[in-house]
C-alpha positions as CSV (number, residue, x, y, z in Angstrom):
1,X,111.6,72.6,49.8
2,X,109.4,75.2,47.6
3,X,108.4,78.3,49.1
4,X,105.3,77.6,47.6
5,X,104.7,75.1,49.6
6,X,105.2,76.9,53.2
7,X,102.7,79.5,51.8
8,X,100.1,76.7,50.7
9,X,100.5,75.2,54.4
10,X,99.7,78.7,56.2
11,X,96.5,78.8,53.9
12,X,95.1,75.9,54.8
13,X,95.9,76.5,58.3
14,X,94.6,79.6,58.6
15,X,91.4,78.3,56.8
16,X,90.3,76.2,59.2
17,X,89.1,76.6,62.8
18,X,89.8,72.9,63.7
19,X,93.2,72.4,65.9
20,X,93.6,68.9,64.6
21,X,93.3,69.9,61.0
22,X,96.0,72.9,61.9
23,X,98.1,70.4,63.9
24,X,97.7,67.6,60.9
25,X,98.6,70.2,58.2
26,X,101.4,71.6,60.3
27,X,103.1,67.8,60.9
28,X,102.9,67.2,57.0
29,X,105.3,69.7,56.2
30,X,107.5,69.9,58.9
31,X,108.3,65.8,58.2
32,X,109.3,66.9,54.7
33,X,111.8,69.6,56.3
34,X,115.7,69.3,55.5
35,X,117.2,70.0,58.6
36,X,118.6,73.4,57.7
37,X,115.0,74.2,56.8
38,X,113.5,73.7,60.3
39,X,114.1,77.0,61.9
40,X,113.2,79.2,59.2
41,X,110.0,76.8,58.7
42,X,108.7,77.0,62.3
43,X,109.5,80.5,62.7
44,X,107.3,81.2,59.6
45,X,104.5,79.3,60.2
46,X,104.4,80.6,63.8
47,X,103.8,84.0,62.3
48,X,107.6,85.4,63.0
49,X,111.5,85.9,61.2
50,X,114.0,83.6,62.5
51,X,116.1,86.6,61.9
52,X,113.8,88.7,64.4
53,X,112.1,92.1,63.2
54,X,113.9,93.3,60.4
55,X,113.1,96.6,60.3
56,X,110.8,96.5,57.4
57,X,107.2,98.5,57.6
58,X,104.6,98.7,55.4
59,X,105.7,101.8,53.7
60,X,108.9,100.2,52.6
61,X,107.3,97.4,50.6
62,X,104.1,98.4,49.5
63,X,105.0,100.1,46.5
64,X,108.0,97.6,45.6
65,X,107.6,97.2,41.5
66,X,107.3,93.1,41.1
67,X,105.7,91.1,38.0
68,X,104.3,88.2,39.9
69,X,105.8,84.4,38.3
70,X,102.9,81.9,37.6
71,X,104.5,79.3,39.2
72,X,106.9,79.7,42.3
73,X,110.2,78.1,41.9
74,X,111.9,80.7,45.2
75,X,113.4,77.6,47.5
76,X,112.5,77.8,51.3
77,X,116.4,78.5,51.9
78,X,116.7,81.1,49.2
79,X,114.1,83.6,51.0
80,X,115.6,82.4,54.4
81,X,118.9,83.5,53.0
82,X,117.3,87.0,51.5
83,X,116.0,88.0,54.8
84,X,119.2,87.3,56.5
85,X,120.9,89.5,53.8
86,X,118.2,92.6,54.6
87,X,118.7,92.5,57.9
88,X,122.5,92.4,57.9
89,X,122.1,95.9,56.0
90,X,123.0,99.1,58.3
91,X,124.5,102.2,57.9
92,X,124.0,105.0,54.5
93,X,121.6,103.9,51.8
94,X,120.5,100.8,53.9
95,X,116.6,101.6,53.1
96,X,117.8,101.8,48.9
97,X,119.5,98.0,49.8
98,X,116.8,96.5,51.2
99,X,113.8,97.3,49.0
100,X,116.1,96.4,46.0
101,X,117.2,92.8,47.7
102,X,113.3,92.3,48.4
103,X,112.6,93.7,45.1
104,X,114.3,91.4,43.4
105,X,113.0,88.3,45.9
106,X,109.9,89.7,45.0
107,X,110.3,89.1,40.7
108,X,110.4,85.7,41.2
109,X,107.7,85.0,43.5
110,X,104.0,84.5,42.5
111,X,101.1,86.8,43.5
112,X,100.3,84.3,46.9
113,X,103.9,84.2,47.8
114,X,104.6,87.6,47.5
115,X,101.4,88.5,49.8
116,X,102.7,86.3,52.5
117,X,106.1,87.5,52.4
118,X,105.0,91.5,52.7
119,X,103.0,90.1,56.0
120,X,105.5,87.7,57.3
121,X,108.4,90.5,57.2
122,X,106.4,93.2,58.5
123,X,105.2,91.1,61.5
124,X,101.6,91.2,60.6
125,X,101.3,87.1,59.5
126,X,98.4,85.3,61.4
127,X,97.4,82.2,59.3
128,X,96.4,80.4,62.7
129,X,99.8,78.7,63.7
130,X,100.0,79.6,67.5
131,X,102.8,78.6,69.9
132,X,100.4,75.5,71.3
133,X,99.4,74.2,68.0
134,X,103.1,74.5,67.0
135,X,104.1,72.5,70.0
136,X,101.4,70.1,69.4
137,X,103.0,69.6,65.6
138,X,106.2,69.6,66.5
139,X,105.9,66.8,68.6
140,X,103.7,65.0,66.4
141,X,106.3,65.1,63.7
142,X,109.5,64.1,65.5
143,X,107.4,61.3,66.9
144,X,107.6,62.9,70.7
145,X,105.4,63.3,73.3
146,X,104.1,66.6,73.4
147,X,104.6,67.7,77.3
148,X,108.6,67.5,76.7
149,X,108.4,69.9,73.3
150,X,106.7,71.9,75.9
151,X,108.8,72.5,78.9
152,X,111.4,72.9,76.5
153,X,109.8,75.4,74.4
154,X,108.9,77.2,78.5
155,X,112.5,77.2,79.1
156,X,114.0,78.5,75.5
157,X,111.2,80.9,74.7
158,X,112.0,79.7,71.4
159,X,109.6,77.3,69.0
160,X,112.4,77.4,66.1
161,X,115.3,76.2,68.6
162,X,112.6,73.9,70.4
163,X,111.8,72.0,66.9
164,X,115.6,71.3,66.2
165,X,116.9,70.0,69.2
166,X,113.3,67.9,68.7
167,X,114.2,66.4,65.4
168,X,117.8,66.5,66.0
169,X,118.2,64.9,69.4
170,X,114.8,64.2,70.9
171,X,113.8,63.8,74.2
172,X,117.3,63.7,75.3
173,X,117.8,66.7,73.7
174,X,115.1,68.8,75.2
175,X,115.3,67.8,78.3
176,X,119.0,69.8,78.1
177,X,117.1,72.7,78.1
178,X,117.5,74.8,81.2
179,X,116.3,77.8,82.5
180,X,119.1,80.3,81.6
181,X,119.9,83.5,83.7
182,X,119.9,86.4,81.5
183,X,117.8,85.0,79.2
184,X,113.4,85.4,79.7
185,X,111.1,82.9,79.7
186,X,107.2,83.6,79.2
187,X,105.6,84.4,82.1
188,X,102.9,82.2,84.0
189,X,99.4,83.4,83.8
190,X,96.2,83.7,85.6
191,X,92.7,82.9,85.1
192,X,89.4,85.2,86.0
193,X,87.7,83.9,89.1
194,X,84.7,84.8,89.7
195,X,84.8,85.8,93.2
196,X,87.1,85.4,96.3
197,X,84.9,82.6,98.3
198,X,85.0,80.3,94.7
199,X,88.8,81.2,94.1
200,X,89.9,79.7,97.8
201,X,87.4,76.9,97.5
202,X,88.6,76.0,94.8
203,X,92.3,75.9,95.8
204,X,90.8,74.5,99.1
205,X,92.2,77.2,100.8
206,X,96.1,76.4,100.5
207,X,96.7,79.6,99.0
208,X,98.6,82.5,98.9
209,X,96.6,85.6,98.6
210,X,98.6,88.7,97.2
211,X,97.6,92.0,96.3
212,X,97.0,92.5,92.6
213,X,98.9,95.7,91.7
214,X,98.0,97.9,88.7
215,X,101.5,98.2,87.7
216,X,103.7,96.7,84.9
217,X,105.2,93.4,84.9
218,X,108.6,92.4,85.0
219,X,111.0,90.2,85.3
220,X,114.4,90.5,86.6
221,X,117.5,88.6,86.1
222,X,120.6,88.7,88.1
223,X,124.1,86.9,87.6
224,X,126.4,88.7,89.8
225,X,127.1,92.5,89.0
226,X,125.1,91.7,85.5
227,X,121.4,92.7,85.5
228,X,118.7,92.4,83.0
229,X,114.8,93.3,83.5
230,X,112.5,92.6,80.8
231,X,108.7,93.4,80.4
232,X,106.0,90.5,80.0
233,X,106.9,91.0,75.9
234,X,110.1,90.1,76.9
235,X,110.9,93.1,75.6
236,X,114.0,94.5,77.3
237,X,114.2,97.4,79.2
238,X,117.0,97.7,81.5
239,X,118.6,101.0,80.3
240,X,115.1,102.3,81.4
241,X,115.0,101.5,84.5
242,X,118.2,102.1,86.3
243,X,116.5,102.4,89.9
244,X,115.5,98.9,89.3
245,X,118.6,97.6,88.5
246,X,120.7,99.5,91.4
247,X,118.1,97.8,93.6
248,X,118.9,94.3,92.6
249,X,122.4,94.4,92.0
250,X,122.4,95.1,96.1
251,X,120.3,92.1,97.1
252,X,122.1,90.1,99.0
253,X,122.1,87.4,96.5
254,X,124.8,86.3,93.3
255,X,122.0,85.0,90.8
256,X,118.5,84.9,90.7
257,X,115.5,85.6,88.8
258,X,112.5,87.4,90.0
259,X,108.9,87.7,88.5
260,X,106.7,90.6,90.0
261,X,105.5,94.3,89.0
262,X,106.6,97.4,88.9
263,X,104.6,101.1,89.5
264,X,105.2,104.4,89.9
265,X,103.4,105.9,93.7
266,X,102.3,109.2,95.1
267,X,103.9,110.9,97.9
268,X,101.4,109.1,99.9
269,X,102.3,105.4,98.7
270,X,99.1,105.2,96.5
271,X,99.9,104.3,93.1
272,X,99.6,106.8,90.2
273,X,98.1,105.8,86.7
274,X,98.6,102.5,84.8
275,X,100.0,105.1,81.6
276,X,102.5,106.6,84.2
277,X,104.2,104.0,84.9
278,X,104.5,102.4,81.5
279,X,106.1,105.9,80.2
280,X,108.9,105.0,82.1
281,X,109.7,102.2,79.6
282,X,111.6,104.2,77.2
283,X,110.8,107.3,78.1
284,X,113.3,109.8,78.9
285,X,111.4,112.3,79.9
286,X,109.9,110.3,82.5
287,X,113.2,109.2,84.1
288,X,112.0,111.6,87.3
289,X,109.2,109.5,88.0
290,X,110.9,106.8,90.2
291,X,109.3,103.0,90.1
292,X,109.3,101.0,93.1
293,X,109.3,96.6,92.6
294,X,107.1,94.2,93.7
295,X,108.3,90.9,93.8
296,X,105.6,87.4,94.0
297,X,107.8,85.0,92.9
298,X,112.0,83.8,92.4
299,X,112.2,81.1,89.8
300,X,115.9,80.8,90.4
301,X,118.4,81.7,93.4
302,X,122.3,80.8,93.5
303,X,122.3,78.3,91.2
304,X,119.1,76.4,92.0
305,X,116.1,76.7,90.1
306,X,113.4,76.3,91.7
307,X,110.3,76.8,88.2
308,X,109.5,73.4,89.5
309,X,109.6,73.8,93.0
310,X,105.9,73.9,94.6
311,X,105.2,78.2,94.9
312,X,105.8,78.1,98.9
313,X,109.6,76.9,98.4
314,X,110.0,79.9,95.6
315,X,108.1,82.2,98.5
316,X,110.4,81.0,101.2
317,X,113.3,81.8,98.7
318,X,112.1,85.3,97.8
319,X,111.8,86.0,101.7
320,X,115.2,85.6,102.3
321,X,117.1,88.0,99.7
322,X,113.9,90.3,99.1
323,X,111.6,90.7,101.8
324,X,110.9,94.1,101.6
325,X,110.3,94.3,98.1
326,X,107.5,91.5,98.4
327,X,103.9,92.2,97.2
328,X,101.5,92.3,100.3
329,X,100.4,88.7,100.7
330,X,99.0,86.1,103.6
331,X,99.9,82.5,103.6
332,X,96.7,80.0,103.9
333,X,94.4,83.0,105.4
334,X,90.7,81.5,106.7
335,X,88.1,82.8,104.7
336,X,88.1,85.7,106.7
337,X,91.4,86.9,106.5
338,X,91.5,86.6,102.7
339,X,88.6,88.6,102.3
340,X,90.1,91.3,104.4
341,X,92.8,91.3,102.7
342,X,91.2,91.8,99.6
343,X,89.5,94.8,101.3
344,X,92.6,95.8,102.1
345,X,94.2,96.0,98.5
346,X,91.0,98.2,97.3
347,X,91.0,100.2,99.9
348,X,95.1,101.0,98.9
349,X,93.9,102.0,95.4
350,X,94.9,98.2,93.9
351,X,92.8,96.4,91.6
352,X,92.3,93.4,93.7
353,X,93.6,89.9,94.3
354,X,95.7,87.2,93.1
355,X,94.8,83.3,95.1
356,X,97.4,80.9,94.3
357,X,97.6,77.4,95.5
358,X,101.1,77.2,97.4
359,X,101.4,73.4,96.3
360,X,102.1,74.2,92.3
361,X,105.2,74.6,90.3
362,X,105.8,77.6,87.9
363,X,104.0,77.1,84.7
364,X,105.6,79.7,82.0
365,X,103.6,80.9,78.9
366,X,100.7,78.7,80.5
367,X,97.2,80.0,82.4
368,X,95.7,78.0,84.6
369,X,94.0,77.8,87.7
370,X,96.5,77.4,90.0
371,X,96.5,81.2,89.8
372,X,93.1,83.0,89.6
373,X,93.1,86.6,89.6
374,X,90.1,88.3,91.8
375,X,88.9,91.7,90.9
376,X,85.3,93.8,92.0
377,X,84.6,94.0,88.6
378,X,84.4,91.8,85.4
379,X,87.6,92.7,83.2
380,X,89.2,91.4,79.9
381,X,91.6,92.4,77.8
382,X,90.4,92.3,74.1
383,X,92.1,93.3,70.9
384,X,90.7,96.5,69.0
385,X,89.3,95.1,65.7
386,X,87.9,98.4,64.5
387,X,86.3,102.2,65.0
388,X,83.4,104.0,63.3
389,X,83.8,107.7,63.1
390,X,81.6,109.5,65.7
391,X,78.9,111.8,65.3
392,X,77.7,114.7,67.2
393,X,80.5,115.6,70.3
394,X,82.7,112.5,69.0
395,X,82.4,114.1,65.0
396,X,85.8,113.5,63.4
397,X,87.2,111.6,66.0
398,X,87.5,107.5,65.7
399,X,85.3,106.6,68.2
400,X,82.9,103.2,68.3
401,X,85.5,100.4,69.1
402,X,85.1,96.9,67.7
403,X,86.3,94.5,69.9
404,X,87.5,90.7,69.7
405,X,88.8,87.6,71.9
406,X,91.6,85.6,70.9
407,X,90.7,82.4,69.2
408,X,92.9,79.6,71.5
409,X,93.2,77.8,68.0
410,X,95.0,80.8,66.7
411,X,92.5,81.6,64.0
412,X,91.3,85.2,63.8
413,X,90.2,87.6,66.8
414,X,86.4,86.7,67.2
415,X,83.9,89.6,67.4
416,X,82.4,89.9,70.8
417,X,80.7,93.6,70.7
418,X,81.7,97.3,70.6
419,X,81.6,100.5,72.8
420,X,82.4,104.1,72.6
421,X,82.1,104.0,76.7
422,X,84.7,105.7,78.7
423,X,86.5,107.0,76.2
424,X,88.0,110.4,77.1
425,X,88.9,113.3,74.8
426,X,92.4,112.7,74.9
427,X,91.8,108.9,74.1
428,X,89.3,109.9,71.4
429,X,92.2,111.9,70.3
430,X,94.7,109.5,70.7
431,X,92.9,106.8,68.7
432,X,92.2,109.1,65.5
433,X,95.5,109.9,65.5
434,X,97.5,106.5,66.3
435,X,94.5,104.0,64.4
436,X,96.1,105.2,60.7
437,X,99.0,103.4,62.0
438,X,97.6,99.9,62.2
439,X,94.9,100.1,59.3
440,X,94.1,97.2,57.2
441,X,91.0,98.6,55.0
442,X,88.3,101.3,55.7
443,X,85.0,102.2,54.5
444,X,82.8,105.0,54.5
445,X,81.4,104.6,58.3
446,X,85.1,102.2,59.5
447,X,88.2,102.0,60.2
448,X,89.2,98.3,60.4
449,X,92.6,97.2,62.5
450,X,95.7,94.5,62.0
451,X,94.9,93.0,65.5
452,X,98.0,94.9,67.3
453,X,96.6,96.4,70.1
454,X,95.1,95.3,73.1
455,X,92.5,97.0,75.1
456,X,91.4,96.5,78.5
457,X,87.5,96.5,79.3
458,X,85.6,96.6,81.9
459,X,81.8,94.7,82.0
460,X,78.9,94.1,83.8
461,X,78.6,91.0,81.9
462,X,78.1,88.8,78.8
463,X,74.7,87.7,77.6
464,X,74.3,85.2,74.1
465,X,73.5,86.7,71.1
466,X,73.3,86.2,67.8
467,X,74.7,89.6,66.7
468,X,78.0,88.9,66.5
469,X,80.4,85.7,65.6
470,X,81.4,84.7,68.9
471,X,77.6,84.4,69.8
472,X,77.8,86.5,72.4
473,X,77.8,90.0,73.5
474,X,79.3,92.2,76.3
475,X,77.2,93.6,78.5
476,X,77.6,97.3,79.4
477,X,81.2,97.5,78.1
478,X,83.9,100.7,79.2
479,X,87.1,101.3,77.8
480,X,89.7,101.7,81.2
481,X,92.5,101.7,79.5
482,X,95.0,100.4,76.5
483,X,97.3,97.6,77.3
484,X,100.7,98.3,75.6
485,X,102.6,96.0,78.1
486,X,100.5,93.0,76.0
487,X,100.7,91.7,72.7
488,X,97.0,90.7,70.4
489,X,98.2,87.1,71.9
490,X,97.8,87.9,75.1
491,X,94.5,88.7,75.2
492,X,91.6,86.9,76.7
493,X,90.0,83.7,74.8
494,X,86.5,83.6,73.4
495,X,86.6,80.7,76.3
496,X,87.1,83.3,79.1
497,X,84.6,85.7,77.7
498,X,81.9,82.5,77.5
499,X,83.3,81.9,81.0
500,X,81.2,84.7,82.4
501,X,77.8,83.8,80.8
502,X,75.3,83.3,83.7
503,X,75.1,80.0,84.9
């Protein structure tokens, strides 16, 4: 197939907001797919390599010299194979090697192939091809039912592998797909309640009811002396963390995997800053601060998994090699015990609660309600769109953030208000100086952002209005902190933000 052709697809994706017109457009050209086309294919349209990243930035092929073609003749397997060749270059004069095997990918490319190629290979493609639109496409054009492609895309972590074994093998074939020890799957999510009573109502009160810890999340992997942890990224960190691992290489257990948190505590068992703990992940200077886990859930234990096992058998599991590295929880408390207990977690500096209903299985890459998350105060995690320039104190520094939900569709972060509130000097200063980094155009009074970074806000509310895209607007919005444990897809929907419109 023509390059050109991949390209057009992403473009008409990405132009509309309708998720059967994305799903449609997506099915057309995946049936036309040779089979050694697929991977590349779904990777692209999903916004990723199949190679991974690369290595390639912005300043590598901005300035690459390229007379743009008319009309693109580059084959689909041809820039596959290019990409594979750039990132198989290492060692002295690698950067010289790679602009010249892009430059000359480049000379044959027109002016709209080249653009998506410079985004796609330095990981800043969003045409509006999420992971559940892919799914949905996927199955459409193998002729599947959807909730198969899923679970098999939950246990693989991977949409590319996922859409071969589809068209290759179908149901038969995904169903082969097992969870893997040593390999991450996405982890399950919550959803905001609104308060504790309408969480365990909800549930009707056969819940779990856990403190919610303002630590990092991870998830751990054991296969006898062999230990991997990963963040929620899947990003791995194991050479970080060697506390961590010591820990669970002496649980009395040969395999498992665990999902829970991690944080960093003062002398007095309180825990210290969100930032503190996340320097850890990398950070050698930080290798004095120690991290403690906090376990909620085992998804696998000596040789059973148990993802589809209803959360009080994966509890009961956890209990018996990891008791004392459990988060603080109560199993079907009355009314009046969970709301204690949520006293209980403020009062021990936590952000609040998590109320789970004990009956459901482990949903990866999914939010639901089956977990609700329970805090004093309204919360979301948005992605930083843009900052004006201050004026008086704030002069010089990037200040006023623009701020956007995630569209569920996978079209473009939609404007839901700005704030300058609760920034501090050193976040002022941190902004101006780290905002360069992720620019996409500017103006006299604006900075404007690739979508990259996640910020987490705190609100008294949202209120409709007219002023912005989403038709809404945040009410009394503060900055608490950045989020760089969370990718721009992780970030709360314009349907949670309408979630909290009174009424």
């Amino acid at each position: 197939m023509l390059f050109s052709q991949i390209v057009a697809t992403s473009r008409d994706v990405g132009a509309t907001r309708s998720r059967k017109v994305k799903v449609g457009a997506l099915r057309e050209v995946l049936t036309r797919l040779e089979p050694s086309e697929v991977e590349p294919v779904v990777a692209w349209l999903s916004g990723e390599l199949r190679q991974g990243r690369i290595g390639i930035g912005w300043r590598t092929v901005a300035d690459i010299p390229a007379t743009p073609v008319d009309v693109g003749s580059v084959t689909v397997s041809e820039v596959d194979g290019t990409v594979s060749a750039v990132a198989e270059v290492t060692g002295s004069g690698s950067a010289v090697r790679r602009r010249e095997l892009l430059a000359d990918l480049f000379s044959r490319t027109t002016t709209d192939e080249r653009d998506f190629l410079i985004r796609l290979v330095t990981g800043d493609l969003r045409q509006g091809a999420l992971e559940g639109v892919m799914t949905d496409a996927i199955a459409a054009a193998a002729d599947l039912p959807v909730e198969p492609v899923r679970r098999a895309f939950m246990l693989s972590g991977r949409l590319p592998a996922t859409a071969v074994a589809a068209f290759d093998g179908g149901v038969d074939a995904l169903t082969a797909f097992r969870l893997e020890v040593g390999r991450p799957i996405r982890p399950m999510l919550a959803s905001p309640a609104e308060s504790l009573t309408d969480a365990w109502t909800e549930l009707g009160g056969d819940v779990s009811v856990e403190y919610k810890l303002d630590g990092a999340r991870i998830q751990v992997h054991r296969n006898g002396d062999e230990v991997h942890i990963f963040t929620r990224t899947l990003r791995e960190i194991t050479g970080s963390v060697p506390e961590l691992v010591e820990l669970v290489a002496g649980l009395p257990c040969t395999s498992a995997v665990f999902d829970g948190e991690t944080l960093a505590l003062t002398d007095s068992g309180r825990p210290r800053p969100f930032q503190e703990t996340m320097s850890r992940f990398g950070a050698e200077s930080s290798r004095d601060l120690l991290l403690h886990p906090y376990f909620f859930d085992c998804l696998h234990l000596d040789g059973v998994d148990l993802l589809d096992a209803p959360l009080e058998q994966r509890l009961d599991a956890l209990e018996r090699v990891a008791p004392q590295h459990r988060i603080p929880g109560l199993i079907r408390p009355d009314s009046e015990g969970a709301a204690t207990h949520f006293d209980d977690a403020l009062a021990a500096g936590h952000e609040g609660v998590m109320v789970k209903s004990l009956t459901a299985p482990y949903a990866a890459g999914r939010r639901g309600r089956a977990w609700q998350k329970v805090k004093p105060e309204h919360t979301l995690d948005l992605v930083v769109l843009g900052a004006e320039w201050g004026y008086g104190r704030r002069t010089g520094y990037l200040s006023n953030l623009h701020l956007g939900a995630r569209d569920p569709d996978g079209g473009a972060p939609i404007m839901v208000g700005k704030t300058f509130k609760g920034l501090t000097d050193a976040l002022l200063q941190w902004q101006t100086d780290e905002f360069p980094h992720h620019e996409r155009r500017r103006d006299d009074h604006t900075v404007y952002l690739h979508p990259d970074l996640v910020v987490e806000i705190e609100l008294d509310g949202v209120q409709v209005s007219s002023r912005y895209p989403g038709g809404l607007a945040l009410r009394f919005a503060r900055v608490l902190r950045y989020r760089p444990d969370k990718a721009a897809a992780d970030a709360d929907t314009i349907d949670a933000v309408r979630a909290l419109l009174p009424g």
